[in-house]
Structure formats: structure tokens, C-alpha cells
C-alpha positions as CSV (number, residue, x, y, z in Angstrom):
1,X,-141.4,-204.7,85.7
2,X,-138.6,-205.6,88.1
3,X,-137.3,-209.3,87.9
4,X,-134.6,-211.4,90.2
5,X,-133.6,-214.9,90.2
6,X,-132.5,-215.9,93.8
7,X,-130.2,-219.7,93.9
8,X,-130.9,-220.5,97.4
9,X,-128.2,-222.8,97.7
10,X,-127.0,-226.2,98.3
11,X,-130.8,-227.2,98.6
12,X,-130.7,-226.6,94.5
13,X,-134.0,-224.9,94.6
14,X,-134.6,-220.9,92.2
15,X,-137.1,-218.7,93.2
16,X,-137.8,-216.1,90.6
17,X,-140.0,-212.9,91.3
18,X,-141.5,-209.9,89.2
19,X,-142.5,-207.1,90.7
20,X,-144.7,-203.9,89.8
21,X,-145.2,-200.8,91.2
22,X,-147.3,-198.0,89.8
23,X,-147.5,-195.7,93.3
24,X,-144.1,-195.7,94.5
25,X,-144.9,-197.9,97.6
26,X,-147.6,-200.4,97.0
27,X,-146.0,-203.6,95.0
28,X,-147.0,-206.6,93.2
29,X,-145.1,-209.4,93.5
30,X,-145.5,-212.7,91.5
31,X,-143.1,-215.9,93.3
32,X,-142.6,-218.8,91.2
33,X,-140.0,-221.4,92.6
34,X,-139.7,-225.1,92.5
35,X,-139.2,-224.9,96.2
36,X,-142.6,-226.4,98.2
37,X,-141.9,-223.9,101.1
38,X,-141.9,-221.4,98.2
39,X,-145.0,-222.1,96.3
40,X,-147.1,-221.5,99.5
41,X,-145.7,-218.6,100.1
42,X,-146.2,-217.2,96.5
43,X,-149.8,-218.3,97.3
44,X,-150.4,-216.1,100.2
45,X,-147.9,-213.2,99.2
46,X,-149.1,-210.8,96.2
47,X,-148.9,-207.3,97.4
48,X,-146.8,-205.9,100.2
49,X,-146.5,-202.2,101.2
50,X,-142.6,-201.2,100.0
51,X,-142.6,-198.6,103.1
52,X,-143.4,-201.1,105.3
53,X,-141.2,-203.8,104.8
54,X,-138.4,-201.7,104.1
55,X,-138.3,-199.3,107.2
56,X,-139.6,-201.2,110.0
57,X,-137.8,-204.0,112.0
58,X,-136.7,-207.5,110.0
59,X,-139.1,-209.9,111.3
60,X,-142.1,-207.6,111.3
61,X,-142.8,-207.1,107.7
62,X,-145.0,-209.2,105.6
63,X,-142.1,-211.5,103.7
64,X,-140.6,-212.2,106.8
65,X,-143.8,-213.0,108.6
66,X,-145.2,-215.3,105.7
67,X,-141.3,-217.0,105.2
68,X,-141.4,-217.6,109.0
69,X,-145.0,-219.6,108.8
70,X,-144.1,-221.8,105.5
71,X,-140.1,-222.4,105.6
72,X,-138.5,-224.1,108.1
73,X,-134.9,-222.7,107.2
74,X,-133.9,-219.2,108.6
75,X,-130.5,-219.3,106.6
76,X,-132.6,-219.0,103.4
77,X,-131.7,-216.0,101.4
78,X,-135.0,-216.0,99.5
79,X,-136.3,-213.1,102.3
80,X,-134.0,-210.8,101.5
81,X,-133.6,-211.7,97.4
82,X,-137.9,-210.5,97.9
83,X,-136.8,-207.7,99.4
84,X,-134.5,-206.4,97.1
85,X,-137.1,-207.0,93.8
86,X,-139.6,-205.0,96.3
87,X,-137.2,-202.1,96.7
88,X,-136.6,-201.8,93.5
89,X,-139.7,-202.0,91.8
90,X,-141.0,-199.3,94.4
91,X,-138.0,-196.9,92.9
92,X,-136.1,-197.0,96.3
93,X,-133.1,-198.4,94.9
94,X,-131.2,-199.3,91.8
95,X,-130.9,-202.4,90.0
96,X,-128.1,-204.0,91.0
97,X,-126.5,-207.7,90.9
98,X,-126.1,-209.4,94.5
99,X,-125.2,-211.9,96.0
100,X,-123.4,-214.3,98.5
101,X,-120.2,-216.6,98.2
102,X,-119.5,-219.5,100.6
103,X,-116.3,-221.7,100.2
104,X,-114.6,-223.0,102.7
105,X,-110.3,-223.2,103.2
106,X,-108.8,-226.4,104.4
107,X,-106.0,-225.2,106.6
């Protein structure tokens, strides 16, 4: 089982995800966040195809297209967190910590 804990931000909300993959492509994915925009899309997103979110364009694959219907903030980094636990579980890529910095310099 693959696990991530994605901090979304200034909003203060986590999403955490576990992921499963016993094919190499088709993965189980379990969402649990105390974001509202989140819990409806842990509701409607439990299995998505690894080879086709990972190799097609962005905003065609399934997390994109279920984030686009529920969350009304396109700066969200949950998307791509998902995406990460997805390619991961499905053995396309290691384990690895990520993540982004913003700070901003008075001049």
C-alpha cells in the first residue's frame, strides 16, 4: 500500500490517500480529507487506470476531471499529490518526498 499526506495550503485543509495496485496499471485509491470539495471527490473517485492518467493530456484523466467538477480552486495541489500516490502504487515511480515552498521577499 502506497500512502501521501498532501497540506494544500493556506486553506489549512490535508488530504491523505492510500493506494493499491495488484496489476501494474489498475489502482485503488481511498481520499480522506477534511476539505468538503475533497470528500466528494473521494466519493466518486475509487479506481483510476495508472496508464491513463499518467500518459495522456492534464485535464483529460479521471482526477483532473472529477477535481474540475467538485473544487472550485485550480491552484490546488491536491491533483497532482493523487497523482503521484497513483504512480507509485502502479510501480511507475519511486517513493519519493515532494513538495512546494512559497515565501515571499520584501524588497
Amino acid at each position: 500500500m502506497v500512502k501521501g499526506i498532501i497540506k494544500s495550503g493556506v486553506c489549512g485543509f490535508t488530504i491523505n490517500a492510500e493506494a493499491e495496485c495488484q496489476d501494474g496499471r489498475h489502482v485503488q485509491i481511498k481520499i480522506a480529507s477534511d476539505c468538503p470539495n475533497y470528500r466528494k471527490i473521494a466519493a466518486e473517485l475509487s479506481e483510476v487506470d495508472a496508464y491513463q492518467e499518467l500518459f495522456q493530456k492534464l485535464h483529460l484523466g479521471t482526477v483532473y476531471q472529477t477535481f474540475a467538477k467538485y473544487s472550485p480552486h485550480p491552484g490546488c495541489p491536491g491533483p497532482s499529490g493523487l497523482l503521484k500516490v497513483i504512480e507509485v502504487a502502479a510501480g511507475l515511480a519511486l517513493p519519493q518526498k515532494a513538495s512546494i515552498e512559497i515565501w515571499k521577499e520584501d524588497a
